[in-house]
FIMAR-205012 format. One record per residue (C-alpha): residue number from 1; residue in three letters; chain; z, y, x. Coordinates in steps of 0.001 Angstrom, whole numbers, plus 500000, padded with zeros to 6 digits. Layout:
N
[NUM, ALA, A, [Z, Y, X]]
...
***
This chain:
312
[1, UNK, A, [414208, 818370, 084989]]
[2, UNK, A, [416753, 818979, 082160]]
[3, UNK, A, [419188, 816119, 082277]]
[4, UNK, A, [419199, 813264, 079422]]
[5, UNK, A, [419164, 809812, 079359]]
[6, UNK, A, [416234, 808085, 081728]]
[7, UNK, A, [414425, 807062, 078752]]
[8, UNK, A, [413282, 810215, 077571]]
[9, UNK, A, [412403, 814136, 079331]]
[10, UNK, A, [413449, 817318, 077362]]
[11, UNK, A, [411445, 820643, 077806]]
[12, UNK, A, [412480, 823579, 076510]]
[13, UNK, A, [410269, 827068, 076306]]
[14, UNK, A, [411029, 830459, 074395]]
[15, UNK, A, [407938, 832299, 072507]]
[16, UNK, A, [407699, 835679, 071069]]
[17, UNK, A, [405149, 834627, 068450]]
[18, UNK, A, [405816, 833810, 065232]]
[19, UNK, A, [406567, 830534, 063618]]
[20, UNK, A, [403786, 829949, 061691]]
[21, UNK, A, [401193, 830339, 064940]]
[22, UNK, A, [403315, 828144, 067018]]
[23, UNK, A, [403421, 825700, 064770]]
[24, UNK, A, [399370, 825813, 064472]]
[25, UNK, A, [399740, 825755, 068342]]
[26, UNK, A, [400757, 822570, 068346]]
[27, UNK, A, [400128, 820356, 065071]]
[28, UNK, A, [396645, 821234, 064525]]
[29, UNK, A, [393725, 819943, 066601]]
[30, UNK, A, [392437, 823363, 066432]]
[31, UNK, A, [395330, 824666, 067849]]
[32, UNK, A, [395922, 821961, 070353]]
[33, UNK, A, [392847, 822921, 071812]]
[34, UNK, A, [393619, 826460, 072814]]
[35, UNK, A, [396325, 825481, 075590]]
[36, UNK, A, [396328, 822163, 076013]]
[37, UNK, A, [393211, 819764, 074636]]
[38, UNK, A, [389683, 819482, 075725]]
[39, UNK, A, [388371, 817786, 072289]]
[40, UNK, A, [390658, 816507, 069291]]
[41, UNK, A, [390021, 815255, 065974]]
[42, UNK, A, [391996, 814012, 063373]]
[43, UNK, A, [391410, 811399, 060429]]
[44, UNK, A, [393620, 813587, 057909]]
[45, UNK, A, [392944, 817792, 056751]]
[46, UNK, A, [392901, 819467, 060163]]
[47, UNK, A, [394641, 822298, 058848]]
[48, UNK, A, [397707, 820426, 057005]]
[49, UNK, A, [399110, 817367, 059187]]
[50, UNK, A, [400774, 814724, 057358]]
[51, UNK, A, [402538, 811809, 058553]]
[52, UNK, A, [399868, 808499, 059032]]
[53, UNK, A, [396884, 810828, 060258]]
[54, UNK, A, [395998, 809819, 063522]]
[55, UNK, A, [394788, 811882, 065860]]
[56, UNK, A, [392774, 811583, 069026]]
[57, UNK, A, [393007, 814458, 071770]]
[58, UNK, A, [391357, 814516, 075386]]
[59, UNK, A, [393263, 816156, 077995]]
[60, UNK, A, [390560, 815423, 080938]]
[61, UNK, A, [391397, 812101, 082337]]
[62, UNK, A, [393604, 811224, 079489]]
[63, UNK, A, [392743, 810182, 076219]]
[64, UNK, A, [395983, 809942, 073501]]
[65, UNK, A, [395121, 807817, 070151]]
[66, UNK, A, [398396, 809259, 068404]]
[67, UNK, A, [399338, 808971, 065155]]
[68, UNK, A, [401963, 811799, 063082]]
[69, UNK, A, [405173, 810458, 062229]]
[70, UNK, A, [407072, 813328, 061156]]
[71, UNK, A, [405628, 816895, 060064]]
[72, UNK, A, [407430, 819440, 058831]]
[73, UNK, A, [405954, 822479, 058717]]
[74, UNK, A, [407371, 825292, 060907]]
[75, UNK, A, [410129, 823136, 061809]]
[76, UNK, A, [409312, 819789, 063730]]
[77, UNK, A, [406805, 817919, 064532]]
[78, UNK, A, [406929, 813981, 065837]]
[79, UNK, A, [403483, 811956, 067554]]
[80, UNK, A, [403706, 808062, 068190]]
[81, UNK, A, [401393, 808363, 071269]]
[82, UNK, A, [399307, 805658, 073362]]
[83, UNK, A, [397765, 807760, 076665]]
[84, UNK, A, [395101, 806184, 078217]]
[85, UNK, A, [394614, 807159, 081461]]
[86, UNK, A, [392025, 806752, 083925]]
[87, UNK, A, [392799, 806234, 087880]]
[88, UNK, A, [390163, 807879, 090445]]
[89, UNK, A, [388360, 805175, 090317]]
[90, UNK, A, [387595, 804314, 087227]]
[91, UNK, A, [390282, 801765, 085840]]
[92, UNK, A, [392293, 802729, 082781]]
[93, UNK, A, [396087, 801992, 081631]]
[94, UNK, A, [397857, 802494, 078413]]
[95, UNK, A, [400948, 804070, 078518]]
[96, UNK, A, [403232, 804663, 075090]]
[97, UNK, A, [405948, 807608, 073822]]
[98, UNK, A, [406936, 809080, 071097]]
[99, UNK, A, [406852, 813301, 071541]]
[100, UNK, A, [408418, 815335, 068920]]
[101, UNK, A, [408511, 819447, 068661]]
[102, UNK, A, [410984, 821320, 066834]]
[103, UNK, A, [411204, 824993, 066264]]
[104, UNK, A, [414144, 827102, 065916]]
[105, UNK, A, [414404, 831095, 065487]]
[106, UNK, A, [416416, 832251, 068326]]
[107, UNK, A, [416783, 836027, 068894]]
[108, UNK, A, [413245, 837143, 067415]]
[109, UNK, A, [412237, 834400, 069422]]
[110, UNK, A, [410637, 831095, 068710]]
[111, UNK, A, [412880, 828660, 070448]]
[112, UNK, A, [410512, 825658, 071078]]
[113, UNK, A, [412314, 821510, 072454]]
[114, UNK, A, [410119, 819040, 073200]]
[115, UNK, A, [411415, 815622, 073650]]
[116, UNK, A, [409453, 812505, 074644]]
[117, UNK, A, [411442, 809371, 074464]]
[118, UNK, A, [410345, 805548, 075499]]
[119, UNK, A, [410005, 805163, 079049]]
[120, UNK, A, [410755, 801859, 080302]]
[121, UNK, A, [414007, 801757, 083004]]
[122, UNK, A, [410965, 799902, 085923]]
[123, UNK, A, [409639, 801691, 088761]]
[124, UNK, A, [406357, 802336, 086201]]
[125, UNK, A, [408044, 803721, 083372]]
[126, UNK, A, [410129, 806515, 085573]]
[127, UNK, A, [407204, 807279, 087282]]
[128, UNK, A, [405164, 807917, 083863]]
[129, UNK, A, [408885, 809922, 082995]]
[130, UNK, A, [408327, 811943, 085903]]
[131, UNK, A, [404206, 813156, 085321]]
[132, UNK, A, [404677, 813301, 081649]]
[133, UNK, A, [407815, 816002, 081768]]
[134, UNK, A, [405924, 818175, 084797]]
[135, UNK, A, [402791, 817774, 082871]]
[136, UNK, A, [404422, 818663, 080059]]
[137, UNK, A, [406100, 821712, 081759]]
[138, UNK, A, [402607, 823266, 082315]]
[139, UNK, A, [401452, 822894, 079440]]
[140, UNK, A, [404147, 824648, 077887]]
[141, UNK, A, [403621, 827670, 080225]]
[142, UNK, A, [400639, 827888, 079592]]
[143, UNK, A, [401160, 827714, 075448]]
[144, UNK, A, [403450, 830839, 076617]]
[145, UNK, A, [400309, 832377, 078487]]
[146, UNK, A, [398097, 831693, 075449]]
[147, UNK, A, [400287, 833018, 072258]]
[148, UNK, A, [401535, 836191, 074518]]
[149, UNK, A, [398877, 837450, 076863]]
[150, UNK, A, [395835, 835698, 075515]]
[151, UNK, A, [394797, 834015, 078578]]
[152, UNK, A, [394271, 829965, 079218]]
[153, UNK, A, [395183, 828961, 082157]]
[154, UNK, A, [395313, 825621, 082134]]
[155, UNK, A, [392594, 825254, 084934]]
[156, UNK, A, [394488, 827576, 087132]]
[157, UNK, A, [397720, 825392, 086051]]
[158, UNK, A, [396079, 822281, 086951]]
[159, UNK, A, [393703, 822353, 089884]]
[160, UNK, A, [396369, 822117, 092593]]
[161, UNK, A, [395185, 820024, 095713]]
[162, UNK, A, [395862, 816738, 095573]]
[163, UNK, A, [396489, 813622, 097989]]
[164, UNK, A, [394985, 811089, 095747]]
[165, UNK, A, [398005, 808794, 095894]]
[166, UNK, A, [400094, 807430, 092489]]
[167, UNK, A, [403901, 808419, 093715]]
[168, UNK, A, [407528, 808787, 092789]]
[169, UNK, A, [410865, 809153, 093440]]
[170, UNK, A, [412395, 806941, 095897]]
[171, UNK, A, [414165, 805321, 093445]]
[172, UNK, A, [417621, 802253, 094541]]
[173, UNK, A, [414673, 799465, 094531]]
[174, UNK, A, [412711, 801338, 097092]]
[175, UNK, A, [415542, 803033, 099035]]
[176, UNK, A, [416760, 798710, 099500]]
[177, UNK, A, [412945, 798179, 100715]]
[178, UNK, A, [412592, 800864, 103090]]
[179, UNK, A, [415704, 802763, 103992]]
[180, UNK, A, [415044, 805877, 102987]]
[181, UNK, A, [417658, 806933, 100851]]
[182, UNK, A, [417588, 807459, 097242]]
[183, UNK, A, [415975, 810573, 095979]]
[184, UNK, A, [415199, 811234, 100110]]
[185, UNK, A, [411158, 810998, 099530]]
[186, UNK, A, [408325, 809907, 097436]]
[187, UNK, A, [407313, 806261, 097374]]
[188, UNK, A, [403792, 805812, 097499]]
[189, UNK, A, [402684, 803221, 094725]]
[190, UNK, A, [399467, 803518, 095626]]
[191, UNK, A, [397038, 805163, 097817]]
[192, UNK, A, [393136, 805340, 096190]]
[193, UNK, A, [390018, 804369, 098082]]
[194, UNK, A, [388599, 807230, 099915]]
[195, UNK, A, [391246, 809714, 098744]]
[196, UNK, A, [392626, 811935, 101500]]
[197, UNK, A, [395981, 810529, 101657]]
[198, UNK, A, [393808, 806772, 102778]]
[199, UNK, A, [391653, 808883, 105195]]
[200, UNK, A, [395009, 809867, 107187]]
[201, UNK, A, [396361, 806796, 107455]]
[202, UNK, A, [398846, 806583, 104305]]
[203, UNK, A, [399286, 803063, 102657]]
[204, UNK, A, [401068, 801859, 100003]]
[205, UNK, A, [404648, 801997, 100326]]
[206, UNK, A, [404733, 804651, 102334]]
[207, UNK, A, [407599, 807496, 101949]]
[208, UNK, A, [406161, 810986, 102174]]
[209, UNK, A, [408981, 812720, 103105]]
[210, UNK, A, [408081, 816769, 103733]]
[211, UNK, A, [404617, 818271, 103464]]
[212, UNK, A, [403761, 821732, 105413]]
[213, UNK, A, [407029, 821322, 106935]]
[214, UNK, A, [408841, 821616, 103754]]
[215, UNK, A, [410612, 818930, 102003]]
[216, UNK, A, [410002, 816747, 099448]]
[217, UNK, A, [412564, 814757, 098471]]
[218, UNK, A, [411954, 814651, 094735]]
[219, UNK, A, [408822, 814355, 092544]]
[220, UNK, A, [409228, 818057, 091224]]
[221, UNK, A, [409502, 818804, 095079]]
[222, UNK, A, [406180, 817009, 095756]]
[223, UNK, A, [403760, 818904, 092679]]
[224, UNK, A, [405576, 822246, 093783]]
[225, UNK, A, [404841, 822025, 097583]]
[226, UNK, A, [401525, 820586, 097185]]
[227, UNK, A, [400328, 823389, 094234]]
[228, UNK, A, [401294, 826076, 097155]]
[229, UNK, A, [398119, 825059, 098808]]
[230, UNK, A, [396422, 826167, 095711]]
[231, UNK, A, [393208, 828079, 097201]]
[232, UNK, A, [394030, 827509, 100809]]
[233, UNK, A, [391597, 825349, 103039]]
[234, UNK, A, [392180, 823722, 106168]]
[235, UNK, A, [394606, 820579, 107018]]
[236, UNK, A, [398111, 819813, 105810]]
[237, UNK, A, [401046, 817971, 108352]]
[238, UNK, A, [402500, 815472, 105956]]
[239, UNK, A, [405624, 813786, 106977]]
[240, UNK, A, [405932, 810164, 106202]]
[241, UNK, A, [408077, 807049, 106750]]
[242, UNK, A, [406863, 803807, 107228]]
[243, UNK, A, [409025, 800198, 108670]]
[244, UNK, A, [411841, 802556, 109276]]
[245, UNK, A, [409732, 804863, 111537]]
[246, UNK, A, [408729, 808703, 110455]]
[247, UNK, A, [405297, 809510, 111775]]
[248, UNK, A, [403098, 812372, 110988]]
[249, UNK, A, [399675, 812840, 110020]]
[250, UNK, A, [397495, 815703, 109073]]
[251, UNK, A, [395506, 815386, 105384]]
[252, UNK, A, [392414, 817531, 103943]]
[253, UNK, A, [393585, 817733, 100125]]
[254, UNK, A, [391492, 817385, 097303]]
[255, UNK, A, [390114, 819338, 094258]]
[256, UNK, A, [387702, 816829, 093061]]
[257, UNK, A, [387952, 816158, 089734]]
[258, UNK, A, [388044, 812720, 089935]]
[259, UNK, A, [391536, 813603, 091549]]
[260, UNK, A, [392772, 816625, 089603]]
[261, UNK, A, [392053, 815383, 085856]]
[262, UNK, A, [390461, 818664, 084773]]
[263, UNK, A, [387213, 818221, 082338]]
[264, UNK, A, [385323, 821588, 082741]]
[265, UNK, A, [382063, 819978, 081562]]
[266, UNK, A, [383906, 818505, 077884]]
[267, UNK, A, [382628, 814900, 078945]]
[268, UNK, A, [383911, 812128, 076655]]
[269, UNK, A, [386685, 809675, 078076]]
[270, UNK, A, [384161, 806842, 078356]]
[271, UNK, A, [381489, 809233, 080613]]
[272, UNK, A, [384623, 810362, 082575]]
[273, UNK, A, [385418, 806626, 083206]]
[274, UNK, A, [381632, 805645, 083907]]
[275, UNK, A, [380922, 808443, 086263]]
[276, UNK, A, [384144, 807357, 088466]]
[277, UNK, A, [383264, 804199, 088273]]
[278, UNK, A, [379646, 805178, 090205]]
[279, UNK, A, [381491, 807530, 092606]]
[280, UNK, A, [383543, 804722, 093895]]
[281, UNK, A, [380836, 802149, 093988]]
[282, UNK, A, [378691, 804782, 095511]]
[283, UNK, A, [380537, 805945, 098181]]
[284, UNK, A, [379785, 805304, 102207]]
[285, UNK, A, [382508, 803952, 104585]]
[286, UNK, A, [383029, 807474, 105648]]
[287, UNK, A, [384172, 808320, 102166]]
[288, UNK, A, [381107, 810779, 101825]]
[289, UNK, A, [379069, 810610, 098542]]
[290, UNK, A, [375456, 808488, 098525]]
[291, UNK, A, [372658, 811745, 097708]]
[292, UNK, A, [370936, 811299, 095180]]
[293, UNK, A, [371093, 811107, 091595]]
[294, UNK, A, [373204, 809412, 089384]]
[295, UNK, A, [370467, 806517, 088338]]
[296, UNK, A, [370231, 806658, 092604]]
[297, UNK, A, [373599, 805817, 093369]]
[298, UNK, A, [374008, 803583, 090828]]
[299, UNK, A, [370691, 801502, 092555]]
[300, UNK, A, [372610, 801739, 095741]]
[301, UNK, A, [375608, 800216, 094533]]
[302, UNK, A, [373908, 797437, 092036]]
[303, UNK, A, [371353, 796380, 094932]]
[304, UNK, A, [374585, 795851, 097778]]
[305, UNK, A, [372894, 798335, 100140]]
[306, UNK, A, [374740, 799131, 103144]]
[307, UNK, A, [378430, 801352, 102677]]
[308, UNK, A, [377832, 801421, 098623]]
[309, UNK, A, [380785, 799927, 097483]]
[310, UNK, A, [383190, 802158, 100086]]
[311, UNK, A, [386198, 801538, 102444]]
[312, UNK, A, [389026, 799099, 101224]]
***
């Protein structure tokens, strides 16, 4: 992560495109959609943002109501941005930044900053600081991979396993609470029903401290050890802390969707959140999924039968 003040992650990417398709990259929905939306519509021209249109944009899991404050064409672009974001199990937060793009020739290159400023100094707001700028670092590779080779690969970017867990940092709050010292592990905020992190035995306020043997002592570490296991089956040792103690556990990660975020069938925000909602209602104390349809799990989980409403 570049280094700036904690309220605020910088990115920084070269292009060899040219200004004018960068700049359609990013500040039209048209563009957006070729690296980085699933849907996006805006209430102004599509093809000449101006400031007050507001735009929505689906990114999977994540819906962003965001609305142009700046727009300068070629030359810098600034969003007011409200994410709403949808856990595994259904239940959404709002979350809100400001983002701005600017664009500077640099060497027959396009030299492309992204900034996004207004995270709150809590435990929440760092951790939102520390998904938006890897999220954010993705997406700009893959913007790269789009203008320069022709190829989206924002699936391929994206699907890494996952643990189902909310984490971060061990930040000085959480290094007081559990000994671990700052920056020494991730801090489990929260583990999700029936995820594969709660089917090993990890809790809230756990410390994951090395997965695969390797360390993770940062967030960055975390995402870049756990995206090795991209396309590789079989169980993972993870190495937490817990009262003081390490232990060790092995986990089966996850490529659901309902864990990675991705959207492959274009579903709207509000089916996203609806089918999530039946998975987790749906699910028996094993963590397998009720067969059936969707009207049939639904039954199961409206008429109490046995298992429907999962593990806790």
């Amino acid at each position: 992560m570049i280094e700036c003040p904690t309220d605020r992650t910088r990115n920084v990417t070269y292009l060899e495109a040219a200004p004018e398709q960068v700049w359609w990259s990013i500040a039209t929905t048209e563009g957006t959609n070729t690296y980085l939306t699933y849907s996006s519509s805006t209430t102004g021209d599509p093809s000449l943002p101006k400031a007050g249109d507001v735009y929505t944009l689906n990114y999977g899991d994540i819906e962003n109501q965001s609305v142009v404050v700046e727009s300068v064409p070629n030359c810098r672009f600034v969003l007011s941005d409200a994410y709403q974001s949808l856990a595994p199990d259904g239940k959404a937060e709002i979350f809100y930044v400001n983002t701005a793009f600017t664009l500077e020739a640099s060497d027959g290159f396009v030299k492309l900053s992204l900034q996004v400023q207004g995270f709150a100094e809590d435990t929440y707001g760092q951790w939102l600081r520390e998904c938006l700028e890897m999220g954010w670092r993705r997406s700009l590779m893959n913007l790269k991979s789009v203008l320069e080779l022709g190829l989206d690969l924002r699936t391929e970017l994206f699907s890494y396993p996952r643990l189902g867990v909310t984490n971060c940092t061990v930040n000085p709050e959480q290094s007081r609470e559990t000994g671990v010292s700052v920056r020494g592990g991730n801090y489990l905020l929260e583990v999700f029903p029936n995820s594969p992190a709660q089917k090993a035995g990890l809790r809230a306020h756990d410390i994951i401290l090395g997965i695969g043997g390797r360390t993770t002592a940062t967030y960055g570490d975390f995402v870049r050890v756990i995206s090795s296991y991209s396309g590789k089956k079989g169980p993972v040792s993870v190495t937490f802390s817990r009262s003081g103690k390490q232990h060790e556990t092995t986990v089966r990660l996850s490529v659901e969707e309902q864990f990675t975020g991705l959207n492959k069938e274009s579903l709207s925000l509000e089916e996203i959140k609806h089918r999530r909602e039946l998975i987790a209602k749906s699910r028996s104390a094993s963590g397998a999924v009720w067969t059936g349809t969707e009207s049939g799990m639904k039954a199961a989980a409206e008429n109490g039968e046995d298992g429907a409403a999962g593990t806790q």
